[in-house]
KOLLUMKE-421986 format. One line per field, with one value per residue (C-alpha): residue in three letters; x, y, z. Coordinates in Angstrom, 3 decimals. Layout:
residuo	c(ALA ...) .
east	c(X ...) .
north	c(Y ...) .
up	c(Z ...) .
***
This chain:
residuo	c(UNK UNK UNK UNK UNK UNK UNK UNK UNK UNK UNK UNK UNK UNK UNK UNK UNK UNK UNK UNK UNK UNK UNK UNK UNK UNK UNK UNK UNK UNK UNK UNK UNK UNK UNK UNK UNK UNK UNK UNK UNK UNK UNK UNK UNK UNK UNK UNK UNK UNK UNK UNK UNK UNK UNK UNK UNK UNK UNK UNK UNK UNK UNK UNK UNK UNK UNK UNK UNK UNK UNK UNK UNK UNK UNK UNK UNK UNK UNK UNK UNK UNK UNK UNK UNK UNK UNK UNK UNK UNK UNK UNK UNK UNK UNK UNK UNK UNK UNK UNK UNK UNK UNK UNK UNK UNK UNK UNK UNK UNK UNK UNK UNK UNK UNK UNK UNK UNK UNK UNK UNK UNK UNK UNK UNK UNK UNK UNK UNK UNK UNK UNK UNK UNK UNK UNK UNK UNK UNK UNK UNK UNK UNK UNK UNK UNK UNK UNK UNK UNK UNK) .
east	c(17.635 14.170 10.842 8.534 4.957 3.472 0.277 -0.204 -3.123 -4.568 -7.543 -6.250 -4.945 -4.537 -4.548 -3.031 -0.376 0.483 0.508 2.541 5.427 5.273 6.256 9.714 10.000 10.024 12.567 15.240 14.635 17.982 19.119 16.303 14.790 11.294 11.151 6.910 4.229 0.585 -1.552 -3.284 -6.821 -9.775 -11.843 -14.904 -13.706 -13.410 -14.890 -15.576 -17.558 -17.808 -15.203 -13.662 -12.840 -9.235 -6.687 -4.729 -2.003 1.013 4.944 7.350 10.381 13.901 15.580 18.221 16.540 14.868 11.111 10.986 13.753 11.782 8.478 10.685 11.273 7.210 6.674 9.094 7.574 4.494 5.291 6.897 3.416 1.503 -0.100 -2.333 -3.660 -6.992 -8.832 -9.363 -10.003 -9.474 -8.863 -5.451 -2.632 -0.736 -1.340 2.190 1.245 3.580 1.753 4.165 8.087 9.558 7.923 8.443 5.756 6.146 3.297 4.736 2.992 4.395 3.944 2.186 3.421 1.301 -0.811 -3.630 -6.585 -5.220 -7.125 -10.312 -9.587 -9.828 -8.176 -5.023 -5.528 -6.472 -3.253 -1.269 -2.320 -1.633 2.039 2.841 0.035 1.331 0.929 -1.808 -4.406 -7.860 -10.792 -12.963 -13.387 -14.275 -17.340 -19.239 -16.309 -15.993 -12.412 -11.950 -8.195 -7.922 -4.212) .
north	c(8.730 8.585 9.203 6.087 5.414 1.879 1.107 -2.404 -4.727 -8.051 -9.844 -13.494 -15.788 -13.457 -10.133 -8.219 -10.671 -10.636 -6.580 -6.579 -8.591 -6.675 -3.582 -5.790 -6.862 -3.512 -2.273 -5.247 -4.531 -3.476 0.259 0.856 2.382 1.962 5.620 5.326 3.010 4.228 2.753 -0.450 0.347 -2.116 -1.395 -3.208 -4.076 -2.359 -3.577 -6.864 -7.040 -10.736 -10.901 -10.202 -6.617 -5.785 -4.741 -1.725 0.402 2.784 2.579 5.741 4.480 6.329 4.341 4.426 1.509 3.021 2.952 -0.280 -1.596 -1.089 -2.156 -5.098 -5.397 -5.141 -8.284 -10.444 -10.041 -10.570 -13.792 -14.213 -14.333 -16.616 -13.932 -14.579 -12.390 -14.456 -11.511 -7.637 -6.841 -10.729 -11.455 -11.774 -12.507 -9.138 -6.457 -3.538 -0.615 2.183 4.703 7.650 7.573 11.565 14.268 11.714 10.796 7.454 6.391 2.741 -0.317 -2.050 1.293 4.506 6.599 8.777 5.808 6.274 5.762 6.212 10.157 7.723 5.532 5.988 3.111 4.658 8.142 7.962 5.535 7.873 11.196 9.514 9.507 12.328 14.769 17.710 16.127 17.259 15.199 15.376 12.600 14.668 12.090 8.843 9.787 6.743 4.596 2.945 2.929 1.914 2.159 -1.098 -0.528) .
up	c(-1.033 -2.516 -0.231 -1.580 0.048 -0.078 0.060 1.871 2.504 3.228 3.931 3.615 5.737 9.442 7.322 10.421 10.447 6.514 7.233 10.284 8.726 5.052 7.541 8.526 5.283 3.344 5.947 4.986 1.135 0.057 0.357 1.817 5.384 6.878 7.577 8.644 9.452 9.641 11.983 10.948 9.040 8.450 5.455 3.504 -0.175 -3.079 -6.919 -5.738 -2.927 -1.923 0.599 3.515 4.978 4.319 6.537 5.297 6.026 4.653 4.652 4.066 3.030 2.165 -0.326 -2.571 -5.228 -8.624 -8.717 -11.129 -8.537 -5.597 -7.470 -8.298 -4.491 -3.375 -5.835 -4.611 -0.829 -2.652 -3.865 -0.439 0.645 -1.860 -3.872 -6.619 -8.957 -10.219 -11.357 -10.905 -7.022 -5.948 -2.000 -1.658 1.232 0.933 -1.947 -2.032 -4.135 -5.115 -4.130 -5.138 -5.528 -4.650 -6.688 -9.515 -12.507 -14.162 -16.374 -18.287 -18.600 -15.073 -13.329 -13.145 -9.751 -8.318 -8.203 -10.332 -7.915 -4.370 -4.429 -4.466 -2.069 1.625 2.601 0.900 1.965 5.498 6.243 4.060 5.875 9.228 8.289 5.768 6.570 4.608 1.608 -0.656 -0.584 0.922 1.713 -0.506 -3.005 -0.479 1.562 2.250 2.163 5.549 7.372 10.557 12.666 14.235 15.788) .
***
């Protein structure tokens, strides 16, 4: 078994709702355990500013799928949820990032685990350090950024 973290979030259609049920649907994903669940997180966007706040949170999940498998996995619940990838930072129903996948490094044109800007991100990292906080990663980088833990 593999120790994945997912980044989730929403701010479309009842984002807490779209969060809430990503949680049950990572846990039936084949070969695979909801091992976590951070807190829920609201958070003002990111890039494109426009739009409503998001509602964030992180998964731990064992699992016995590969990383492409279980990035396979995140896009089918995705779709599962409408989601529509207009342009760079768009609102969206439900958003799963692979946020890292064991100690491993994959850098390919579907995937790059670590992901590339969750140490920037507090929306990532506060969820993340709720639920795995020996990991090594501070909020350093994200002062200003506004999170707020809803539930």
């Amino acid at each position: 078994m593999t120790l994945a973290y997912v980044g989730i979030g929403s701010n479309l259609d009842d984002p807490q709702a779209q969060v809430t049920r990503a949680f049950d649907e990572l846990a039936a994903l084949p070969s695979t355990r909801l091992a976590a669940r951070s807190s829920l997180y609201r958070s003002a966007p990111v890039g494109y500013a426009d739009q409503p706040d998001f509602i964030n949170a992180v998964a731990a999940l064992d699992t016995d799928l590969s990383a492409p498998g279980l990035l396979q996995g995140l896009r089918s619940i995705e779709h599962g949820h409408a989601r529509q990838r207009s342009f760079a930072n768009a609102p969206r129903t439900l958003d799963l990032d692979l946020l890292l996948f064991g100690s491993e490094k994959i850098d390919t044109a579907e995937l790059q685990v670590p992901h590339p800007r969750m140490r920037e991100r507090a929306f990532v990292l506060q969820p993340l350090l709720e639920i795995a906080p020996g990991l090594p990663f501070d909020l350093s980088r994200c002062r200003g950024q506004r999170v707020e833990r809803i539930a």
